[in-house]
C-alpha positions as CSV (number, residue, x, y, z in Angstrom):
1,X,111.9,69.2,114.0
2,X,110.8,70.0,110.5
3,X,110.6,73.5,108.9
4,X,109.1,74.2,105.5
5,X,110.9,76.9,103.5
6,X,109.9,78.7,100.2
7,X,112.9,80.5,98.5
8,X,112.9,82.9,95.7
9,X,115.8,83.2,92.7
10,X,118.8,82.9,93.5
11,X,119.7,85.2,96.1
12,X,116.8,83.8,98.2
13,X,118.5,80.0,97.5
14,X,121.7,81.1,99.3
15,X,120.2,83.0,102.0
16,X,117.5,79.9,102.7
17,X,121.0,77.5,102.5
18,X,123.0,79.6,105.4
19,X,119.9,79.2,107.5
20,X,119.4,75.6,107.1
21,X,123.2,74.9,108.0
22,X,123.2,77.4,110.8
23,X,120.0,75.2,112.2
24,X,121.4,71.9,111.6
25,X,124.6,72.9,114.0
26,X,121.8,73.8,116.2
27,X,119.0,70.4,115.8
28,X,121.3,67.6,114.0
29,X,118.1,65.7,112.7
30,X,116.1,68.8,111.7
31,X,114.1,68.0,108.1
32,X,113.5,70.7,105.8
33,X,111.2,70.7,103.3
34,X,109.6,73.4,100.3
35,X,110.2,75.2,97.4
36,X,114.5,75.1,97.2
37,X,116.9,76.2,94.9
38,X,120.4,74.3,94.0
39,X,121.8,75.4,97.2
40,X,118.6,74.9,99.6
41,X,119.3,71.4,98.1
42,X,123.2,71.2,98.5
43,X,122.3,71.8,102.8
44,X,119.7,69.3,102.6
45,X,116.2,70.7,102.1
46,X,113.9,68.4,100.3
47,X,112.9,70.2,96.8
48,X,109.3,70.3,96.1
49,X,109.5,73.5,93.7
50,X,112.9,74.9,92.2
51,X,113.2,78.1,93.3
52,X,113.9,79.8,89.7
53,X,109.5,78.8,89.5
54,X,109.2,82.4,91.5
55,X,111.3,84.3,89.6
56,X,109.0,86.7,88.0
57,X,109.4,90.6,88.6
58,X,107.8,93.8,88.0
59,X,104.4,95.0,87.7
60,X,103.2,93.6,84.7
61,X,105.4,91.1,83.9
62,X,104.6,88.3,86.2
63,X,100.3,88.6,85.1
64,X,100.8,85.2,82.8
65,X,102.1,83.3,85.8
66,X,99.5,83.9,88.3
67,X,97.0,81.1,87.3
68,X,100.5,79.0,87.8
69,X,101.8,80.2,90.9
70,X,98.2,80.6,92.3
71,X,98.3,76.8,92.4
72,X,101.5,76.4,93.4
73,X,100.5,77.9,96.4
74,X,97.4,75.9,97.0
75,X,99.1,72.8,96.8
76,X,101.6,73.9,99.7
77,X,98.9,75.0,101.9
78,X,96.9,71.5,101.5
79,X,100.3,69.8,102.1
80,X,101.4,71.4,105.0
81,X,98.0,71.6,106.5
82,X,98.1,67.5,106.3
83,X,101.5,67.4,107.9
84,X,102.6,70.9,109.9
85,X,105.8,71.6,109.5
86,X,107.3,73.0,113.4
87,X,107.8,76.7,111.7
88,X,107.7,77.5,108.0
89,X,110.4,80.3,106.9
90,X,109.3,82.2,103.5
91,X,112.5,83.7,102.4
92,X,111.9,87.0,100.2
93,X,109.9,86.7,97.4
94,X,106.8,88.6,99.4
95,X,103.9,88.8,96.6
96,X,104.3,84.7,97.1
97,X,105.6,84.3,100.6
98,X,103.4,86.5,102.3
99,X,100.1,85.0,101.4
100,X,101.3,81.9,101.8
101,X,102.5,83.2,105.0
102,X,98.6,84.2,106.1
103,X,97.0,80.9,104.8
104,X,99.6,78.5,107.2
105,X,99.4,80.8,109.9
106,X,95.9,81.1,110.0
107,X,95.7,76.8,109.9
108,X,98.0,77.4,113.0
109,X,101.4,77.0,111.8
110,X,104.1,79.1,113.0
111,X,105.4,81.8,110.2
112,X,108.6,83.8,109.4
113,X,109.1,86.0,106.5
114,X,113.2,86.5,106.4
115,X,114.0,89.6,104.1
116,X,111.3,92.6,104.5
117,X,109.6,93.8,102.0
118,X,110.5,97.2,100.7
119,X,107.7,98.4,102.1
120,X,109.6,101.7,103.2
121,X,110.3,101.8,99.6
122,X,107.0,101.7,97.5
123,X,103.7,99.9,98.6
124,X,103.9,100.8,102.2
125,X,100.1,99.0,102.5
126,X,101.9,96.2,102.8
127,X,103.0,96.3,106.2
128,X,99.2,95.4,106.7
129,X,99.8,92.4,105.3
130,X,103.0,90.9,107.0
131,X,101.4,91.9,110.1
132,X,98.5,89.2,109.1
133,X,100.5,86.9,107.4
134,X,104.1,86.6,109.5
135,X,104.6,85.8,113.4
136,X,108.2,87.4,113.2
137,X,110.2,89.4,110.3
138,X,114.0,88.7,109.9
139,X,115.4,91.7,108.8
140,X,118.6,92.6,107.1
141,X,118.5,96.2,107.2
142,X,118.7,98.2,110.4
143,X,116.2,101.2,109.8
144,X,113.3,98.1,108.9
145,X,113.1,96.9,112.5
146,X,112.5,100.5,113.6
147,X,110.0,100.3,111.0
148,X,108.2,97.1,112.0
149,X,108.9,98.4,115.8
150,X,106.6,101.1,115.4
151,X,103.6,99.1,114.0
152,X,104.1,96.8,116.8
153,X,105.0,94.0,114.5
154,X,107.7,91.3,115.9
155,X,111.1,92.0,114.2
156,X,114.6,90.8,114.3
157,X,117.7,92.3,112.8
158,X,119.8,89.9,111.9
159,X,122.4,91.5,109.6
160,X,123.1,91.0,105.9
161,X,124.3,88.1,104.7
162,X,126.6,89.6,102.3
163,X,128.5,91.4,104.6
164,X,129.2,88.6,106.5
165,X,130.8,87.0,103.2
166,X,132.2,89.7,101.6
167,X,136.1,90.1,102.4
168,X,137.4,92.6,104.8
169,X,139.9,93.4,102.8
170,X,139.5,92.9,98.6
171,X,142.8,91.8,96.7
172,X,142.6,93.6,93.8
173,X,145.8,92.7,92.5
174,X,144.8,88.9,93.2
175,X,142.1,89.4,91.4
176,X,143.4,91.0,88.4
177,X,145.8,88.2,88.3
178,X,143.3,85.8,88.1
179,X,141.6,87.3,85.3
180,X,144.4,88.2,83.4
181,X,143.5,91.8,83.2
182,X,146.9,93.7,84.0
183,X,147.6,96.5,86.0
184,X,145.6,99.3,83.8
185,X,142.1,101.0,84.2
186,X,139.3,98.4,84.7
187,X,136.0,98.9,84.8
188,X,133.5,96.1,85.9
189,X,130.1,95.9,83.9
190,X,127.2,94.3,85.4
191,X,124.4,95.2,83.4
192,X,121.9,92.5,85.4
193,X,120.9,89.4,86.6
194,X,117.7,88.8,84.3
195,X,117.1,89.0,81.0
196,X,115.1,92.2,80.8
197,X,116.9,94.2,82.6
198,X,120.2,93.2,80.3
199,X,117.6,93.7,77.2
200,X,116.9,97.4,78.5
201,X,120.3,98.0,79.8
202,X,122.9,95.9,78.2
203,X,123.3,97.9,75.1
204,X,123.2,101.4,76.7
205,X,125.9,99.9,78.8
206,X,127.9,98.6,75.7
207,X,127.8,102.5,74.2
208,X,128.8,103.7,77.5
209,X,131.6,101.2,77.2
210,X,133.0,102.2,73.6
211,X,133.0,106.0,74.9
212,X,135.1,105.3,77.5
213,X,137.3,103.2,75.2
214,X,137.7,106.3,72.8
215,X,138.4,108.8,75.8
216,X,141.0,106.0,77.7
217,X,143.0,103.9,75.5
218,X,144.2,100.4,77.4
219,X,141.0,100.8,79.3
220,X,140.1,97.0,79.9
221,X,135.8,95.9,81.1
222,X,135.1,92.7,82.8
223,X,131.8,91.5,82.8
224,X,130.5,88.1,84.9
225,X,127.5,86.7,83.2
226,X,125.2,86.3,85.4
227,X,124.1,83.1,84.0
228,X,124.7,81.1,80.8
229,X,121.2,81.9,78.9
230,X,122.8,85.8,79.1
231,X,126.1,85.2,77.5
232,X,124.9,85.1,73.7
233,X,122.6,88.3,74.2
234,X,125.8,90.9,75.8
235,X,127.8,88.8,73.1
236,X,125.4,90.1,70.5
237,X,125.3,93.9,72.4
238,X,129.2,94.3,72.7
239,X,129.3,93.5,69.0
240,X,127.0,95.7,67.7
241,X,128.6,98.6,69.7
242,X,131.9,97.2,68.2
243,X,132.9,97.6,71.5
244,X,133.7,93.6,72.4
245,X,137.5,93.6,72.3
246,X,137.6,95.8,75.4
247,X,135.6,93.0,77.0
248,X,136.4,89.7,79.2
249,X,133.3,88.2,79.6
250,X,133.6,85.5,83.0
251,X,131.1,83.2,84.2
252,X,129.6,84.6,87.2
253,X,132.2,85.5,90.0
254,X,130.9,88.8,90.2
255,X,133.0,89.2,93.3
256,X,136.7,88.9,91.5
257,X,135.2,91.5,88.7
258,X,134.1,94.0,91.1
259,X,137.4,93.2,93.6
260,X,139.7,93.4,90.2
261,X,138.2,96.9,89.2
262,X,138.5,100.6,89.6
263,X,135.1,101.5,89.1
264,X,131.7,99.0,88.7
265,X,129.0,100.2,86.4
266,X,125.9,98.2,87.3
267,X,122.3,97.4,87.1
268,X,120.9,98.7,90.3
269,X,119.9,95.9,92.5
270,X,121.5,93.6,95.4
271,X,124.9,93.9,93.1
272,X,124.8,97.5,94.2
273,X,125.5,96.9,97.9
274,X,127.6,93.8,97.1
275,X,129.9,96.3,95.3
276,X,129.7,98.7,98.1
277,X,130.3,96.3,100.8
278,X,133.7,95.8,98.3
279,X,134.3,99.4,99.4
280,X,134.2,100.0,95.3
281,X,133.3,103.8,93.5
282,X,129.8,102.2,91.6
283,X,127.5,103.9,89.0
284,X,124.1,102.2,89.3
285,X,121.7,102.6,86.4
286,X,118.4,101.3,85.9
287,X,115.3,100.6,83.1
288,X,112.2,99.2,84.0
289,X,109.4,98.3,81.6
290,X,107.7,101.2,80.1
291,X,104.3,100.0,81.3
292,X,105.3,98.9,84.8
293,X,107.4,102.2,85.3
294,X,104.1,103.9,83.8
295,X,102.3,102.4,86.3
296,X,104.8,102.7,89.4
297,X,105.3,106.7,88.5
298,X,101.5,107.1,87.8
299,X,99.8,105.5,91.0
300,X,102.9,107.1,92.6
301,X,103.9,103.6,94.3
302,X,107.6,105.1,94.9
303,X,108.2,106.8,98.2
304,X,112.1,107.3,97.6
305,X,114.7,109.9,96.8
306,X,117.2,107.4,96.3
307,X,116.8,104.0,94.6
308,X,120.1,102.6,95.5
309,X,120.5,100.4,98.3
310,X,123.8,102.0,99.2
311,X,122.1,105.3,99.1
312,X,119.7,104.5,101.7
313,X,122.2,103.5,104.1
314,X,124.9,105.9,104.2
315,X,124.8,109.5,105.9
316,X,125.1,111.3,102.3
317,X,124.7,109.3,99.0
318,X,127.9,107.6,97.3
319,X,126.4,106.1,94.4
320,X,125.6,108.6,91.3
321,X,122.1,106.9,90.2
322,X,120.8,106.8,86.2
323,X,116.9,105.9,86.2
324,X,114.9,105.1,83.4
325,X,115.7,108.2,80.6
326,X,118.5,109.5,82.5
327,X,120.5,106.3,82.2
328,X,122.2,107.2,78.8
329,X,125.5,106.5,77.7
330,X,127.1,109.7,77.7
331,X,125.8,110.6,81.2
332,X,127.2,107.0,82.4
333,X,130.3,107.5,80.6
334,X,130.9,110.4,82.2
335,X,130.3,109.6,85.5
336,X,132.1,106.6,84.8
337,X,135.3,109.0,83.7
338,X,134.7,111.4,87.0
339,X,135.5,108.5,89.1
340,X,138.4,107.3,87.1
341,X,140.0,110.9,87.1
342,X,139.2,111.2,91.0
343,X,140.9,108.5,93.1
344,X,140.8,110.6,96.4
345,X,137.0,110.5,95.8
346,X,137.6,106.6,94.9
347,X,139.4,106.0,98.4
348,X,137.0,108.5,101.0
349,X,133.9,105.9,99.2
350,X,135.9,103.1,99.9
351,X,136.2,104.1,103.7
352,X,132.8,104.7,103.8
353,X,131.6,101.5,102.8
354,X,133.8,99.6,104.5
355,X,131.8,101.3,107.9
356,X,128.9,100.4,106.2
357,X,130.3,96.4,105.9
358,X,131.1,96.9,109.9
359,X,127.4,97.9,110.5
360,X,125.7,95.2,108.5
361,X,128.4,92.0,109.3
362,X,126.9,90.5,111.8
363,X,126.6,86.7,111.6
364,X,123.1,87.1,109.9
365,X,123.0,83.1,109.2
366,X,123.5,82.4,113.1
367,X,121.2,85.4,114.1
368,X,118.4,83.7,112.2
369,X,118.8,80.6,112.9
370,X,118.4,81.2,116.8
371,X,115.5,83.4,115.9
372,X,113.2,80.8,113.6
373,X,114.4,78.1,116.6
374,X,113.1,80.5,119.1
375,X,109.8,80.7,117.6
376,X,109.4,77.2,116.9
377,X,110.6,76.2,120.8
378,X,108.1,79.1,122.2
């Protein structure tokens, strides 16, 4: 059996890898094949693309890489139209995946798009399109299926992922240990994963930082950089805010920095529900460009009250969010120093998440695997 994959960043790499394993328990001499990230390549799939090639966001942003990724995706379609794979699984990265997904299903290859698209989010029109482009949706939120159920689209919930790796119970003093931070207040910092985001976010983070500092002496922040190219940037932003002391900056193991702290102040994204599936009190904040958050707010793209993935899954919202102007570093400091002063408030968020882990843990690898296979046998 072979079956052609196209992954997106990073979190799209280690989703793609648990699928691959879960189907090689399943077909030994399975072949996989596409557009793979380190880990993709670690489980065995043949690496046409690296995955980072996608990696483009926002409205805007990604209009210099179209010519490029436009014939990225030519050259799959011609490729897999000379030799099918059994079932091709595009995982995430939809404004790619999905009409890559149309143009290999329409040659006759079976399609799977794993991850919905936020289209219950902002661009709901899109559910148009995965209905043309995908033969089945893997998703990894429960209210999506009832979504996709009621536009008569095929669906699977599968689970998240993350929940299925996060611990049941977090350490905290193990993880302060192996840091080094001691047993006083820590706060974890994540101001993001990409550049731009830290660009727009890293410094108000910083000042939010040396406010806290002032109010709380012995106050320690860890931050895990997300990736090397980063480190010299929040480098650059703790020193300006004179704030870098107060810092241990780790490479990556965002887990240990959000298991080791009291409070996580982060970029609202996928670390979001990471730190709630954690069962940790989190502040989410978030910038986008001007001009795509112009755009976004003009065309009135956004359908949401909340923008935090936690938010949306929980009966009443846990995470105070900071969008665009609001996120300020006196408004994050402060909500940063509620939670510290509140640790009742810290422990009934803590409970709450950790129903939220029970709801979402799954097996989510295992689930999809015996979906795709399901498609491919039918």
């Amino acid at each position: 059996m072979k079956i052609g994959l196209v992954a997106g960043e990073s979190s799209g790499d280690l989703l793609a890898a648990g699928l691959i394993r879960a189907l090689r328990e399943r077909v030994a001499d399975a072949s996989f094949e596409g557009v793979a990230g380190p880990a993709m390549v670690a489980a065995g799939c043949e690496q046409w693309e690296p995955a980072e090639s996608l990696a483009v966001m926002g409205l805007v942003e990604p209009l210099a890489h179209i010519p490029r990724l436009l014939r990225l995706r030519k050259a799959l379609v011609e490729r897999w139209q000379v030799s099918p794979p059994d079932v091709f699984v595009g995982i995430d990265a939809p404004d790619f995946n999905l009409g890559l997904e149309k143009k290999l299903r329409k040659s006759g290859i079976k399609t799977v798009h794993y991850v919905s698209p936020s289209v219950w989010a902002w661009r709901p029109g899109r559910i148009q399109t995965v209905r043309e482009a995908a033969d089945r949706v893997l998703c990894i939120l429960p209210f999506e299926k009832v979504l996709y159920d009621e536009h008569g689209i095929d669906a699977v919930f599968v689970g998240h992922p993350k929940a299925d790796s996060t611990p049941a119970v977090a350490d905290s003093l193990a993880a302060r240990e192996k840091l080094g931070v001691g047993t006083g207040e820590v706060v974890a910092v994540l101001p993001g994963s990409r550049r731009g985001e830290v660009a727009r976010l890293g410094a108000i983070f910083a000042d939010a930082a040396k406010r806290l500092a002032a109010a709380r002496p012995g106050i320690q922040f860890v931050t895990p950089v997300a990736t090397p190219a980063l480190r010299a940037l929040i480098e650059q932003q703790l020193e300006d805010a004179g704030i870098a002391k107060h810092f241990l900056l780790t490479d990556g193991d965002s887990e240990t920095a959000m298991i080791a702290a009291d409070v996580v102040l982060l970029a609202s994204g996928t670390a979001a529900l990471e730190s709630a599936l954690l069962g940790k009190a989190t502040i989410a904040a978030y910038r986008l460009a001007p001009m795509t958050y112009a755009i976004a707010k003009g065309l009135r793209l956004v359908k949401l009250q909340y923008y935090t993935l936690p938010n949306l899954l929980t009966e009443t919202p846990l995470v105070p969010e900071f969008i665009q102007q609001d996120a300020q570093p006196s408004a994050l400091a402060a909500a940063v120093n509620g939670m510290l002063d509140d640790p009742e408030r810290r422990r009934f968020i803590s409970g709450e998440f950790a129903k939220l882990r029970s709801e979402l843990a799954l097996g989510a690898d295992q689930r999809a695997a015996e979906s795709v296979l399901g498609l491919a046998q039918s």
